[in-house]
N, C-alpha and C positions, 0 to 999 in steps of 0.2 A: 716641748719637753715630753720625752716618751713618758708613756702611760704603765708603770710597773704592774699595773694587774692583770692591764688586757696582753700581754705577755705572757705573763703567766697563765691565764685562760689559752691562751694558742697554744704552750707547750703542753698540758694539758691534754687537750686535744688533739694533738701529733699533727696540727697542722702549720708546725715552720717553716722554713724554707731550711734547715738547717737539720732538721730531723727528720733519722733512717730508720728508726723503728719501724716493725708492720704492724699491721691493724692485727689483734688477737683473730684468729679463725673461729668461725662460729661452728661447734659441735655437730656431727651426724644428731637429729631427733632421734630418740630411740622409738620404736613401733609399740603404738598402745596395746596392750592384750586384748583388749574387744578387737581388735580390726584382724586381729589372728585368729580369732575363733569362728568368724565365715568361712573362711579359706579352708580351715580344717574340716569342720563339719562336713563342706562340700563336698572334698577330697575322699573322707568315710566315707559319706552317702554314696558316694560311688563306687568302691569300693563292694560294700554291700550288696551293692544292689548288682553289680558287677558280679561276683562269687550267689548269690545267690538265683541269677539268668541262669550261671553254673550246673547248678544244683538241680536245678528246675527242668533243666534238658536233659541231662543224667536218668533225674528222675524218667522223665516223658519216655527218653530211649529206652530204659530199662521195663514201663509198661509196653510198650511197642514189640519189647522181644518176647516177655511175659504170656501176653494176651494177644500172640501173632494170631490165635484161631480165631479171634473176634477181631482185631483190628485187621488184618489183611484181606480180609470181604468185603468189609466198607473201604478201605483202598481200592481194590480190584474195582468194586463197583462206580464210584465216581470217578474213573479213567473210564471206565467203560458209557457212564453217562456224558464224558464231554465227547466221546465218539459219536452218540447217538442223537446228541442234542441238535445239531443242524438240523439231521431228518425229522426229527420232532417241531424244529421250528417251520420247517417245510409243510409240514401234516396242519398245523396249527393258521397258515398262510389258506390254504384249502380247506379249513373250516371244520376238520375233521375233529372229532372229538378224543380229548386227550388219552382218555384211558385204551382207546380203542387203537390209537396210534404207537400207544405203550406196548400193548399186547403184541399189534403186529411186529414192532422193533423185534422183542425177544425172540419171536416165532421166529423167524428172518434170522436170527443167531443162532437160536436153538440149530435150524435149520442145517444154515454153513457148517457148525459144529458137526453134527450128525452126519452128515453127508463128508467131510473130511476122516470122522473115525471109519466110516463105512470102505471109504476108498483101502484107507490104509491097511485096515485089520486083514483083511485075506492074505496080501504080501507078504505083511509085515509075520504071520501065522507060521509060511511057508519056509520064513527064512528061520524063523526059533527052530519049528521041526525040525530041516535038516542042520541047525548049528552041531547038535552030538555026534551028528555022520563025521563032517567036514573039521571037527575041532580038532584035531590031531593032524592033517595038512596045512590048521593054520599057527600050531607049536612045532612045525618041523618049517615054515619058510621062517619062522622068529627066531628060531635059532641062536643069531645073531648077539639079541638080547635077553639070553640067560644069564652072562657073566654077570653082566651089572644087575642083574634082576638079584641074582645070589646073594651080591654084596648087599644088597640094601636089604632083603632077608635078614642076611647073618646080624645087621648095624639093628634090624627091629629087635630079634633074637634077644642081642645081648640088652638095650634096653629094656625089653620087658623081665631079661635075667635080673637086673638091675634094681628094676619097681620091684620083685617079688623078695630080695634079700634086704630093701629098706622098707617095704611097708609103702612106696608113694604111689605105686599103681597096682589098684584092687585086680585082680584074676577074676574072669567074669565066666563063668560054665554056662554055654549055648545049649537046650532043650532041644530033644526031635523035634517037638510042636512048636518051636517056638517063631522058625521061619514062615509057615503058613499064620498062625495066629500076628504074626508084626503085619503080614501084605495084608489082612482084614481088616486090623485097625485102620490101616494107612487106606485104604478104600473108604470103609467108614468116613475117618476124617476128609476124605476129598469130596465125597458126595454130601455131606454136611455142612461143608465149606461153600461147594458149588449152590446150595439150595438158599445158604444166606445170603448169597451175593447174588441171587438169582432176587430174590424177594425185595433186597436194599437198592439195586436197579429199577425194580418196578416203581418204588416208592418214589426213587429219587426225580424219577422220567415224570410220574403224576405230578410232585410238589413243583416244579419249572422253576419260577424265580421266586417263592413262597422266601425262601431265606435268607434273598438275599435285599428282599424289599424289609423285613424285619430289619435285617441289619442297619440298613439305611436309615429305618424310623428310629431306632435304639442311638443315633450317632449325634454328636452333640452340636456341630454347625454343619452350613454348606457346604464348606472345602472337604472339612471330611465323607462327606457323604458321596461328591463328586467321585473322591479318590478308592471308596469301597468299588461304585459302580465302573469304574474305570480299570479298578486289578480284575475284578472279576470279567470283564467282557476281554480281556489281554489274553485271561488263563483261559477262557473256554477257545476262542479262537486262534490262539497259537499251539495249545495243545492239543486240542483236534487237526489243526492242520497237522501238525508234526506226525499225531498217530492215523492221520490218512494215506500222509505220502508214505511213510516207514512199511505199512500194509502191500499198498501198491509195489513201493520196490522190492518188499519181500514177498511179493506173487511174481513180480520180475525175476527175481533170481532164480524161485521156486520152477520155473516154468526153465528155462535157460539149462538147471540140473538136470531138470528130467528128460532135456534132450540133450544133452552132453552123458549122461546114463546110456539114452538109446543109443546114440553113435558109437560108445567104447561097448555096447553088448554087453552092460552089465546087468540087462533084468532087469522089470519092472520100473518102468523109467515117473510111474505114477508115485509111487512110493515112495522112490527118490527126491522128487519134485516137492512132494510134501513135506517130506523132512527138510528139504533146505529152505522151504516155508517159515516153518514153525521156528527150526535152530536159529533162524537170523533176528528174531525176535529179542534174542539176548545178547546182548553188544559183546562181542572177544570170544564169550567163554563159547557163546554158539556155533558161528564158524570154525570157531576151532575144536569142539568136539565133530561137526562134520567132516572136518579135514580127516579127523582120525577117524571116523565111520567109513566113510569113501574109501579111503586107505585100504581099510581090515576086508571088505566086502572088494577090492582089487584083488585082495589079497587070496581071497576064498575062490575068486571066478575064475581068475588068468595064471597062468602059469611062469609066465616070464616079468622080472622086475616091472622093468616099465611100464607094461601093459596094465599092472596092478597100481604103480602110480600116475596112470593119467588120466582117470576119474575122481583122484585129490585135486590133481593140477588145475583142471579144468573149474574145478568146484572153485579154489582159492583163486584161480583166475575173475572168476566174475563176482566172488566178491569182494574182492580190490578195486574194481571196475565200480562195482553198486557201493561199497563204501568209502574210499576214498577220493571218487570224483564225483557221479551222479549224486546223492544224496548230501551231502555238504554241501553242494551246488543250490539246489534247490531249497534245502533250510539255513542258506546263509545270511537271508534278512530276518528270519526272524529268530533264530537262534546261534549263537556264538560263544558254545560254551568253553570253559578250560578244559580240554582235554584230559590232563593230567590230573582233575577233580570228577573226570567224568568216569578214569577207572577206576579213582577210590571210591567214589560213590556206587561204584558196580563191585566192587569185591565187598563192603561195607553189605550193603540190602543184601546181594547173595548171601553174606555169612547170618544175617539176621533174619531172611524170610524164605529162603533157597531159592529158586529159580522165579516165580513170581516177585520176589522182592528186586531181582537182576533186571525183569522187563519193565519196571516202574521206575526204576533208578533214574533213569533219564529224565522222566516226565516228572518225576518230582524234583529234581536241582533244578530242571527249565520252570517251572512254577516258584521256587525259591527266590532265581534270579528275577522274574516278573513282580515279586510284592517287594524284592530289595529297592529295584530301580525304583519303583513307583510311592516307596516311602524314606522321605530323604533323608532321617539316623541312622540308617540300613545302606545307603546310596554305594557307601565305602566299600562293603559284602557284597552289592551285585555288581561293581567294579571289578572286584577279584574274582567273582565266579567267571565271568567275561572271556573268552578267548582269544 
């Protein structure tokens, strides 16, 4: 005889044979408010911390353009200490006493220095002299280039008519004195400049590894301490290689101008050789003010077109030759950077430090990319500086 309750218990529990009901679906949990509020906090924190990285480089760039007369000698000078550091560790190997091996370095700089202004200044004399003679031979072959010189006259013109009927740009009245008093300051300032970076090299060549063994003891386990000694031996030895070879091939070139000078009979092929020295030192904006040096100075010697441009040619020939195959060449292992970060990095320094800040541009994104790689929250930055 069936059992009416156990029956009823089974419909009950939807387990008849006869029953299509479903089981009720059990509810999404809804999320406790504590387990949201990690998640957030994190989010903030980083955030923060995010915007205020921000902040903080803003700031730094902003002391950096400020305090160019103090900060750009202590730059100049530690590029100039990872140049000199091999020879010092050479002197150091030979047992030679450090201060004494200091001294020599500079002398030895002082030196090359002095003996390049020496070469150059007589030339370089000859050709200011006769610039007054020869300036008016060289506005009758430009001819060419007065229309447009006019137009872009006339487009200043009316903008400065412009500033002066709103008030946005002040009228500035130029003093007789004022041209010779601006070249005294700017002497001032460069012999001022050269004496601090003169004195922070000494310093820097005595101290040797004084700061960077601090670092190490200030660091809080092994790995980290490995990883200081390890960026820092990357940056002395790739950047001095890089500014040994860039030297060399710009005595390369320098040499190549000066007798591409002598062949087209342009004069002082010494002079030449120097300038395309020194100009190649600045990525773009260099060569290319020598293009237009070479040019003007075609333009003063020779009488017929070509003759006048093929003391550019020659120039932009070799350094096509020294910058697009030889030197990539040879700092392909150890440097590969982004191009296209290497000429904003070169219009950037140039607008912030002018021509000094152009010649360090390089060595400083190559130093950038050496502490990305080598610390791995940074890994992603020196992925992209990368070329």
């Amino acid at each position: 005889m069936p059992n009416p309750g156990k029956k009823k218990q089974l419909g009950a529990i939807g387990a008849g044979p006869g029953d299509t009901r479903r089981p009720p679906q059990a509810r999404p949990a809804t999320p406790d408010a504590s387990d949201l509020v990690p998640e957030t906090a994190e989010r903030l924190l980083f955030g923060l911390l995010l915007v205020g990285s921000g902040l903080f480089l803003l700031a730094l760039l902003a002391a950096c353009y400020i305090a160019a007369v103090i900060v750009l000698p202590v730059a100049l000078a530690f590029v100039l200490m990872l140049v000199l550091r091999p020879a010092l560790r050479i002197s150091e190997r030979w047992h030679v006493p450090r201060i004494v091996a200091a001294l020599v370095l500079l002398a030895l700089l002082f030196a090359v220095a002095a003996g390049l202004a020496s070469v150059v200044a007589a030339p370089a004399a000859d050709w200011a002299k006769n610039l007054p003679a020869v300036l008016p031979r060289l506005q009758q072959r430009l001819r060419f280039l007065g229309e447009p010189i006019g137009i872009v006259q006339k487009v200043l013109s009316q903008a400065q008519h412009l500033g002066r009927s709103t008030g946005a740009i002040p009228v500035v009245t130029v003093e007789g004195n004022s041209v010779p008093t601006h070249l005294l300051g700017l002497v001032g300032t460069f012999l001022g400049g050269l004496l601090e970076t003169v004195v922070i090299l000494f310093f820097l060549l005595m101290a040797g590894d004084t700061f960077l063994r601090r670092l190490v003891e200030i660091l809080p386990d092994f790995r980290n301490k490995r990883q200081a000694v390890e960026i820092s031996q990357q940056i002395e030895s790739d950047i001095s290689v890089y500014l040994m070879t860039i030297t060399l091939m710009n005595a390369g070139v320098g040499i190549l101008s000066g007798l591409a000078a002598w062949l087209c009979q342009l004069g002082d092929p010494i002079l030449w050789g120097t300038l395309a020295f020194l100009l190649n030192f600045v990525p773009v904006l260099g060569p290319t003010t020598g293009v237009v040096i070479f040019f003007v100075a075609g333009l003063l010697s020779f009488n017929t077109l070509w003759q006048a441009a093929l003391p550019a040619a020659l120039y932009l020939g070799i350094h096509i030759v020294e910058g697009e195959s030889l030197t990539p060449w040879l700092l392909a292992r150890r440097f590969t950077l982004n191009p296209v970060l290497v000429i904003v990095s070169l219009v950037f320094w140039y607008w912030m430090w002018g021509v000094p800040g152009a010649v360090l541009s390089t060595p400083m994104l190559a130093t950038l990319k050496i502490v990305c790689d080598r610390i791995q929250p940074l890994a992603a930055l020196g992925h992209f500086i990368e070329g």
